[in-house]
C-alpha positions as CSV (number, residue, x, y, z in Angstrom):
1,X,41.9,1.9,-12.1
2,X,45.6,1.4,-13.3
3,X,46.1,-0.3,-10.1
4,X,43.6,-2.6,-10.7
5,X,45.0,-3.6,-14.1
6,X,48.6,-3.6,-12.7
7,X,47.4,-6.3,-10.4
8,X,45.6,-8.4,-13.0
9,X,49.2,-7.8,-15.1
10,X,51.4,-9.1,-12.4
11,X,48.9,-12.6,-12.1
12,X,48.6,-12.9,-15.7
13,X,52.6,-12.7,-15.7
14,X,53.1,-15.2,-12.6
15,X,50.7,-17.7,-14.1
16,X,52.3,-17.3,-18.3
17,X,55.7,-16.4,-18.1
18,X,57.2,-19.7,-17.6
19,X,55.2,-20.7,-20.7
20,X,56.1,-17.8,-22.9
21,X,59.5,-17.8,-22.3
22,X,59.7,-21.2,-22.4
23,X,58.0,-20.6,-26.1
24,X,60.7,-18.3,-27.3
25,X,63.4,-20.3,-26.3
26,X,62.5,-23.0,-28.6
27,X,62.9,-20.3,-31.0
28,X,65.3,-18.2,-30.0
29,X,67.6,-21.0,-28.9
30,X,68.9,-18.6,-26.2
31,X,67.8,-18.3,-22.3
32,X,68.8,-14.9,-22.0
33,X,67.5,-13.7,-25.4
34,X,64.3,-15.3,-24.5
35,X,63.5,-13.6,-20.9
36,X,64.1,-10.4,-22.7
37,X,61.9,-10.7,-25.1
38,X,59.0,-12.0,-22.8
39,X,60.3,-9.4,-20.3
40,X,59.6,-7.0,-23.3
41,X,56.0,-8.5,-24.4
42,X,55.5,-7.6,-20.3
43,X,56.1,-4.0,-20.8
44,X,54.0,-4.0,-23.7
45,X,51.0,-5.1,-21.4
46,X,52.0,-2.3,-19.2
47,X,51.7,0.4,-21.7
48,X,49.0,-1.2,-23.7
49,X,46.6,-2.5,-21.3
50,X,46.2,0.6,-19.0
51,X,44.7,2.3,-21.9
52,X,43.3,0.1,-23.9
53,X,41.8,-2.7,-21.6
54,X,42.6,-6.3,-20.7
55,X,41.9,-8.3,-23.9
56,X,39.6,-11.3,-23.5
57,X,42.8,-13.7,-23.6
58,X,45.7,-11.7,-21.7
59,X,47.8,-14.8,-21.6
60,X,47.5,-15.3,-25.2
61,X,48.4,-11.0,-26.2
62,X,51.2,-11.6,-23.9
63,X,52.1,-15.0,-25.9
64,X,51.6,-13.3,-29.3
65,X,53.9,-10.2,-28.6
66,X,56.4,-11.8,-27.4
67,X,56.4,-14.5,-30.5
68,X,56.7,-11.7,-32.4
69,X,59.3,-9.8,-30.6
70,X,61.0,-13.2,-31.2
71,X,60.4,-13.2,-35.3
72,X,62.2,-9.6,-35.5
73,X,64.7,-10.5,-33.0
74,X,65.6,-13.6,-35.4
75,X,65.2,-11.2,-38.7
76,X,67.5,-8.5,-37.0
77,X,69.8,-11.3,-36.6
78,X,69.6,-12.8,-39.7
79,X,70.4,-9.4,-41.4
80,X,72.9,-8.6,-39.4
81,X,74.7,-11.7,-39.9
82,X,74.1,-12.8,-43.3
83,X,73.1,-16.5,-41.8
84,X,70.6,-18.8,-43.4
85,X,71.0,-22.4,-41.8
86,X,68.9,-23.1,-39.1
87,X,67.7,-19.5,-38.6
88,X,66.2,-19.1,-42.1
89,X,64.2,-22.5,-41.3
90,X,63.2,-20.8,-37.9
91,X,61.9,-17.8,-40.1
92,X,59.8,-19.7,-42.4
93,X,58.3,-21.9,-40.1
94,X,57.5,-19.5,-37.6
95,X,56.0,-17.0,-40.4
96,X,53.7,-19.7,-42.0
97,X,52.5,-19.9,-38.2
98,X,51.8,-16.5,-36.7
99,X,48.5,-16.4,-36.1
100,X,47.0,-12.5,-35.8
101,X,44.2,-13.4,-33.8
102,X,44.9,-13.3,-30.0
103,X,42.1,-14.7,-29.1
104,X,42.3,-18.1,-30.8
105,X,46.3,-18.4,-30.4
106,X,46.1,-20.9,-27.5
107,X,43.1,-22.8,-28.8
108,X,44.7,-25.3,-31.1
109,X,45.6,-28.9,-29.4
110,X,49.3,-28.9,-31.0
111,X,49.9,-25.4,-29.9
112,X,48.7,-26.8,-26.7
113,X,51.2,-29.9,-26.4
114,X,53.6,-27.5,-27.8
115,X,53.5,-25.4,-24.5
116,X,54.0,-28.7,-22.8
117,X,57.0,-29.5,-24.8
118,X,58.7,-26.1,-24.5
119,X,57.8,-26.1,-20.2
120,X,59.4,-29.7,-20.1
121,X,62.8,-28.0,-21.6
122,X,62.8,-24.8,-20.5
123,X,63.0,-27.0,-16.5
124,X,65.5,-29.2,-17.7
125,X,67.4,-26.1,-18.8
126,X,66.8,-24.0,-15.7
127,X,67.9,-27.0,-13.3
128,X,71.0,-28.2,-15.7
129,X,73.8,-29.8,-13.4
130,X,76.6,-27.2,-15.5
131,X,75.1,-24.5,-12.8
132,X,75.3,-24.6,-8.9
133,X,72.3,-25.1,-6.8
134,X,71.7,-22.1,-5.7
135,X,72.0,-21.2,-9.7
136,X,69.7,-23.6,-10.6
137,X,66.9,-22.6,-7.4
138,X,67.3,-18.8,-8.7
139,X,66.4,-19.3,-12.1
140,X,63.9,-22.1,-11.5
141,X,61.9,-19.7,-9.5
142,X,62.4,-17.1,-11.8
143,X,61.9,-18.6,-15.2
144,X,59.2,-21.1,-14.3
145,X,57.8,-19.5,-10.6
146,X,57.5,-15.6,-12.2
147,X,58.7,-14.7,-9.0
148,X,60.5,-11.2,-9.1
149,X,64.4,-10.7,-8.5
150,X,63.2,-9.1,-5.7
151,X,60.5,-11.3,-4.1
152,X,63.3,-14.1,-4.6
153,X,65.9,-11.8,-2.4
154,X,63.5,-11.4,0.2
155,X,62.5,-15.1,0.3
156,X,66.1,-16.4,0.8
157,X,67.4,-13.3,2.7
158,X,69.9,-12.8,0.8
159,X,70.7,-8.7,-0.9
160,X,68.5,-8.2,-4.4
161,X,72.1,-7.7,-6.0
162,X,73.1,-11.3,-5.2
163,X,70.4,-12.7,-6.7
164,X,71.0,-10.7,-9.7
165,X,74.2,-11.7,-10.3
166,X,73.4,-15.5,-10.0
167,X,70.4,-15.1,-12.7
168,X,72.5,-13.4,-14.8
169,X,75.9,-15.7,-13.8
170,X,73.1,-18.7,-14.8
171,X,72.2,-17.8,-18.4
172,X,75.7,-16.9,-19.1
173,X,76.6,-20.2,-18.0
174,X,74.2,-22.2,-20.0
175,X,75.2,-19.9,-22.9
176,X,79.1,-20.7,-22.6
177,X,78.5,-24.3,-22.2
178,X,76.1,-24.6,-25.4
179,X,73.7,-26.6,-23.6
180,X,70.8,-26.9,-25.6
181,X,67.5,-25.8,-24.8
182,X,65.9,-29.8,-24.9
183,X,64.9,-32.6,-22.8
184,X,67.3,-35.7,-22.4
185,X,66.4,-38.8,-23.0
186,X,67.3,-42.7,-22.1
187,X,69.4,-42.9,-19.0
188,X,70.6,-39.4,-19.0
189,X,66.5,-38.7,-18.7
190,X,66.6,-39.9,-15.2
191,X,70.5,-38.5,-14.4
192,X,68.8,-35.6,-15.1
193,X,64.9,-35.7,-14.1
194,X,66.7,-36.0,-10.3
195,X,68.5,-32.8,-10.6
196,X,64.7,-31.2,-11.6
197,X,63.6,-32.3,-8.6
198,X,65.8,-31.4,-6.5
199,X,65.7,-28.1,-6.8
200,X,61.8,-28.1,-6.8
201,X,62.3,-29.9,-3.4
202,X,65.3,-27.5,-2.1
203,X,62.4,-24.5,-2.6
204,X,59.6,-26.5,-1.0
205,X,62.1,-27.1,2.2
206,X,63.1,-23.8,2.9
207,X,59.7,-22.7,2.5
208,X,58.5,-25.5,5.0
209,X,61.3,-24.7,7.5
210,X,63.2,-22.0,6.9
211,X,67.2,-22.0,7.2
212,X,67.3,-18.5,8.9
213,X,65.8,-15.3,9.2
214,X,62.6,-14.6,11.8
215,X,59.7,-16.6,10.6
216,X,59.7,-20.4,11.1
217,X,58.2,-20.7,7.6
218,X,58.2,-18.9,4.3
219,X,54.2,-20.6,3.1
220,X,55.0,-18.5,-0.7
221,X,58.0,-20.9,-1.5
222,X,56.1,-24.0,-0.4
223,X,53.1,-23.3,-2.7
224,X,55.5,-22.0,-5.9
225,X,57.5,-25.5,-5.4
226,X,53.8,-27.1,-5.2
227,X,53.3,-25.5,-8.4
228,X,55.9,-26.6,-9.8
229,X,55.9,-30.1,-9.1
230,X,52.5,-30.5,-10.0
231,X,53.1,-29.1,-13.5
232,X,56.1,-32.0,-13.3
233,X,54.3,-34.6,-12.7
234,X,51.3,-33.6,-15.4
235,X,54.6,-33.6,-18.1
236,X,55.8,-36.3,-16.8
237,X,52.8,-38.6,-16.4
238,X,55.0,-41.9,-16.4
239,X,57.7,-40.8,-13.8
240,X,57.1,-42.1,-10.7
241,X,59.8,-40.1,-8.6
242,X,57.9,-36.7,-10.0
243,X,54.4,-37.8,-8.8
244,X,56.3,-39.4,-5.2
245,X,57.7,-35.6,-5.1
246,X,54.0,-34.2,-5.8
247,X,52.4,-36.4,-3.2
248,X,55.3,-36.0,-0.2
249,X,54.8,-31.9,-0.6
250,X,50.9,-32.3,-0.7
251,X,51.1,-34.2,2.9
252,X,53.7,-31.9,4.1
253,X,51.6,-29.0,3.2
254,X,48.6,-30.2,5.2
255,X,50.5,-29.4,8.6
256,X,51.2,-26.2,7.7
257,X,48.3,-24.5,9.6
258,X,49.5,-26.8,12.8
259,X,53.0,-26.0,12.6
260,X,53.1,-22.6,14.5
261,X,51.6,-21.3,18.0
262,X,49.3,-17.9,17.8
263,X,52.7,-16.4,18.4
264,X,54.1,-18.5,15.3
265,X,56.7,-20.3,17.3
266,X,57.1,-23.8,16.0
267,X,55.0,-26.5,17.2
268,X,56.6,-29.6,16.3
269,X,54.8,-32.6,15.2
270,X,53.8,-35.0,18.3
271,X,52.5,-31.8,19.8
272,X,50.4,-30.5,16.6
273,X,46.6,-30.3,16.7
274,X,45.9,-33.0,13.6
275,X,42.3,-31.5,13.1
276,X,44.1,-28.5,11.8
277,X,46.0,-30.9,9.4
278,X,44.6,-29.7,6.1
279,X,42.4,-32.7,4.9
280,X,42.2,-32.2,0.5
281,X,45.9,-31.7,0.6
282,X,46.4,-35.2,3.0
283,X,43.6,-36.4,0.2
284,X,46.0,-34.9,-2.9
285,X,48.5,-36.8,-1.5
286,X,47.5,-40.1,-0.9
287,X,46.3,-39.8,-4.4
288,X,49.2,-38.7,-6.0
289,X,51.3,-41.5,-4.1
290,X,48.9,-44.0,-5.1
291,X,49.9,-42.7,-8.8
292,X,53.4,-43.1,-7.9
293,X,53.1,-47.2,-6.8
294,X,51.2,-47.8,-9.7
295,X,53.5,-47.4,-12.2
296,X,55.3,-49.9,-10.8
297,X,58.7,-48.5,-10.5
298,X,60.8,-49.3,-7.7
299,X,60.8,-46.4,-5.4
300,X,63.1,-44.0,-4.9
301,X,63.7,-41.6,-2.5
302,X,60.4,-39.3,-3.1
303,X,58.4,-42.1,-3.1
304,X,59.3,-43.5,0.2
305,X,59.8,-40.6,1.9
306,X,56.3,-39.8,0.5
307,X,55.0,-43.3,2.5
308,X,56.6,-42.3,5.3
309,X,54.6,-38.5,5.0
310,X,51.7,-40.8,4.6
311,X,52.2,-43.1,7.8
312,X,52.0,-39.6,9.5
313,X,48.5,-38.1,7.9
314,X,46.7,-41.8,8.2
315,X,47.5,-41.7,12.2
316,X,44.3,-39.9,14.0
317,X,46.8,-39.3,17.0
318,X,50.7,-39.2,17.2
319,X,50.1,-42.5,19.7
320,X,48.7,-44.0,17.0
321,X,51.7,-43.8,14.5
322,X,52.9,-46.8,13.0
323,X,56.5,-46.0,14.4
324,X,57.9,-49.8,13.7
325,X,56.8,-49.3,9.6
326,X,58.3,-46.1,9.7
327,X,61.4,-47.1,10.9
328,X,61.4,-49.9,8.4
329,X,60.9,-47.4,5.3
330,X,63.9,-44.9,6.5
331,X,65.9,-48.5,6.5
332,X,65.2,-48.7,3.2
333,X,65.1,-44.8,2.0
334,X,69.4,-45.0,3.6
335,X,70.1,-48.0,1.4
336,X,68.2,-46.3,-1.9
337,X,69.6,-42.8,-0.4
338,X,72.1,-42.7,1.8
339,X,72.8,-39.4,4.0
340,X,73.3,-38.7,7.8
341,X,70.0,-37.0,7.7
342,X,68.1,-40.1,6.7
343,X,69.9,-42.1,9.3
344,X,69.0,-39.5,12.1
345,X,65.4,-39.7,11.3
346,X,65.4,-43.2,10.9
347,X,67.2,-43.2,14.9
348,X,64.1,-40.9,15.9
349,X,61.6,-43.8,14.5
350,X,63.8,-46.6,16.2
351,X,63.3,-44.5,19.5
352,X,60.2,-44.4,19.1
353,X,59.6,-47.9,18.4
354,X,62.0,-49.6,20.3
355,X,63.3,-47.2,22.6
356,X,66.3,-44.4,23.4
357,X,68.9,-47.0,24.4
358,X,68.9,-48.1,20.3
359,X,68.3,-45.0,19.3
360,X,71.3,-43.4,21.0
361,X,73.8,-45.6,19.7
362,X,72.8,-44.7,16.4
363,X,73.0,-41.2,17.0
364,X,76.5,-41.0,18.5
365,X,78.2,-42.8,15.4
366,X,76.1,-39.8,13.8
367,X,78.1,-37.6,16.1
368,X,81.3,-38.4,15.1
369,X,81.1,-36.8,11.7
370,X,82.3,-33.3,12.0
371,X,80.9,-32.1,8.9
372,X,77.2,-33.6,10.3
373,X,77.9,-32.8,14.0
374,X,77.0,-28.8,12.3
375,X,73.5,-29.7,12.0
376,X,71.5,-28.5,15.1
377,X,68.5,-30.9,14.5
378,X,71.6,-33.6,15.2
379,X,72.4,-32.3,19.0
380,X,68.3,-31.4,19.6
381,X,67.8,-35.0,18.6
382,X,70.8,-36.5,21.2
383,X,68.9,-33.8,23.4
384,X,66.0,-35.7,23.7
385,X,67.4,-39.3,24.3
386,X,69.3,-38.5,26.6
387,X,66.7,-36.5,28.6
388,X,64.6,-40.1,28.0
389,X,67.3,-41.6,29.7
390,X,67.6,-39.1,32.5
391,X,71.0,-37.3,31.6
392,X,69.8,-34.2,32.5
393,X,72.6,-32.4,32.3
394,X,73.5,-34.1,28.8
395,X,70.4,-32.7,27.1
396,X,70.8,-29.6,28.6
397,X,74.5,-28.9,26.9
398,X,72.9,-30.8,23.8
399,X,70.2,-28.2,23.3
400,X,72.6,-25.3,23.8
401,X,75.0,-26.9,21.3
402,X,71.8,-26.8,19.0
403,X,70.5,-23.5,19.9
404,X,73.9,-22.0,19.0
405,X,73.7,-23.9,16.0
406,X,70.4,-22.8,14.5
407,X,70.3,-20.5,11.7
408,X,66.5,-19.5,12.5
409,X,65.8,-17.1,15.0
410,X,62.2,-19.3,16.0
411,X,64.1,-22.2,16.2
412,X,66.4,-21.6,18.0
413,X,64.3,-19.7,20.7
414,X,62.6,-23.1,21.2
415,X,65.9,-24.9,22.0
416,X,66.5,-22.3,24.2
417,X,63.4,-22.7,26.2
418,X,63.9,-26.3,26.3
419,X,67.2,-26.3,27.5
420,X,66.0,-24.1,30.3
421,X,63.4,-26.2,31.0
């Protein structure tokens, strides 16, 4: 029975948490201060709701307690230091609003776009530029995916105590450099809205393809970055970039099923079987893109990459891809976001298109950068144009440059077996 009811805890906490803690900061006006004190409305629910039942609203009890745990965290503090200002304010407002009725605490339409006020800074917080990116994914997935220290260490393969320290490093960042617990607006809105997604997007891809370790994918990071771009893009109604984000994971999603063997080695995506292509999320997609041109923004790198995701799920057969379109968007997606990645896959579009000869000369200015030449996908990608263009023995040493370069164990066993093919 507890098990049960442990169970139905840890859901209720995956799907609230970023909303109550999100809650309490607004109050609090501290990160740290406010995990704790949702962190303590969660033991609560442990202790309580083994014995007494799961109320009718568990997401509201757990909203409630931890409200309160707030109000006597702000009165301790207020005692203790003899403050009025800004704290006594925080007193009087919240005490003129707690409402002692769990069951209706969620009910109310402000309290509702509230919630949506307090998610909207608590991301902006968690994904402030002040803290490194792997600060920013490792409170992102904690504050707003509920995802355990622990299920975050085993997700990025990296020890528990590492993770630790960079949650912890985080908040004490964001606490030393005052940054406030708000949402920016006017230019530094978008400055900022692009660090947000980032990070949502850094999650998604090494949940789509994962940087090392034994499985080619890691599906539970791909849907908590789905999560959390959705709930972006219902904030953020009017931001283009956060539904071209939405709709370029919702198409990438839709191979998943078609991106592994019944041996889960990698199947990569001329070979996949499209039927297995999941067809709602290629529908979610196209939809959410659709929202994305309509705004009528110009699009930035989301957005196109998104239409080139699309080109992809509209082609019944990998014959049928619209290669010379595609290579026209990544034209466009390296003058609006410039990188050697975007140029390598815009030389795989312009081999397709127009053949390896242009597509090679391309790929060995790529080659020139040091820094780049450590990407493996670089040497599996001169690989393949040169086995095109019958250099054998070119590919061969390509692939074992990449294979020797790839950080995942799947990965690399496939460049093995082609090089030995």
């Amino acid at each position: 029975m507890h098990s049960a009811v442990h169970d139905t805890i840890a859901a209720v906490w995956r799907i609230e948490s970023a909303h109550i803690v999100a809650a309490v900061a607004r109050r609090v006006r501290d990160l740290g201060v406010a995990e704790e004190l949702a962190q303590d409305a969660l033991v609560a629910a442990l202790e309580h709701w083994p014995r007494d039942g799961v109320p009718n609203n568990p997401g509201a009890w757990l909203m409630t307690t931890a409200k309160n745990r707030s109000l006597d965290w702000l009165r301790h503090r207020q005692m203790a230091h003899a403050r009025h200002g800004d704290i006594a304010s925080d007193l009087e407002a919240m005490e003129a609003h707690v409402v002692p009725d769990f069951t209706d605490l969620l009910d109310a339409a402000r309290e509702h776009a509230a919630i949506g006020d307090d998610l909207l800074r608590l991301i902006f917080t968690a994904c402030h530029p002040v803290l490194s990116r792997d600060a920013r994914v490792a409170l992102t997935l904690k504050l707003l995916g509920g995802l355990s220290t622990h299920e975050i260490a085993r997700a990025y393969l990296v020890p528990e105590a590492t993770i630790a320290q960079r949650i912890v490093r985080a908040k004490r960042s964001l606490a030393d450099a005052s940054v406030p617990f708000e949402v920016p607006r006017g230019e530094q809105l978008n400055v900022r809205l692009g660090s947000v997604l980032e990070v949502v997007y850094l999650v998604f891809n090494e949940g789509y393809t994962a940087t090392s370790g034994c499985d080619w994918m890691r599906p539970e990071l791909c849907f908590e970055a789905l999560r959390l771009s959705r709930m972006l893009a219902e904030l953020m109604p009017q931001q283009a970039e956060a539904h071209g984000l939405v709709a370029l994971m919702e198409i990438q999603a839709s191979r998943t099923a078609a991106r592994t063997d019944a041996q889960g080695n990698p199947v990569l995506l001329n070979q996949q079987n499209r039927a297995r292509w999941d067809q709602l999320l290629i529908r979610r997609g196209l939809a959410a893109l659709d929202r994305a041109q309509s705004l009528g923004q110009s699009p930035g790198s989301y957005q196109l990459q998104a239409t080139i995701a699309a080109c992809h799920a509209r082609a019944p057969t990998a014959e049928d891809t619209d290669w010379a379109r595609i290579a026209a968007l990544y034209a466009v997606l390296m003058r609006v976001a410039p990188s050697p990645v975007v140029e390598l896959n815009r030389a795989v579009a312009v081999s397709m298109h127009e053949g390896p000869v242009a597509a090679l000369a391309i790929v060995e200015i790529l080659l020139q950068d040091q820094a780049f030449g450590r990407y493996h996908l670089l040497h599996a990608v001169h690989a393949d144009l040169l086995q095109k263009l019958g250099h054998g023995d070119g590919a061969r040493a390509a692939l074992r440059r990449a294979a020797a370069l790839a950080g995942n164990e799947k990965e690399r066993a496939l460049l093995v077996q082609r090089a030995q093919e």
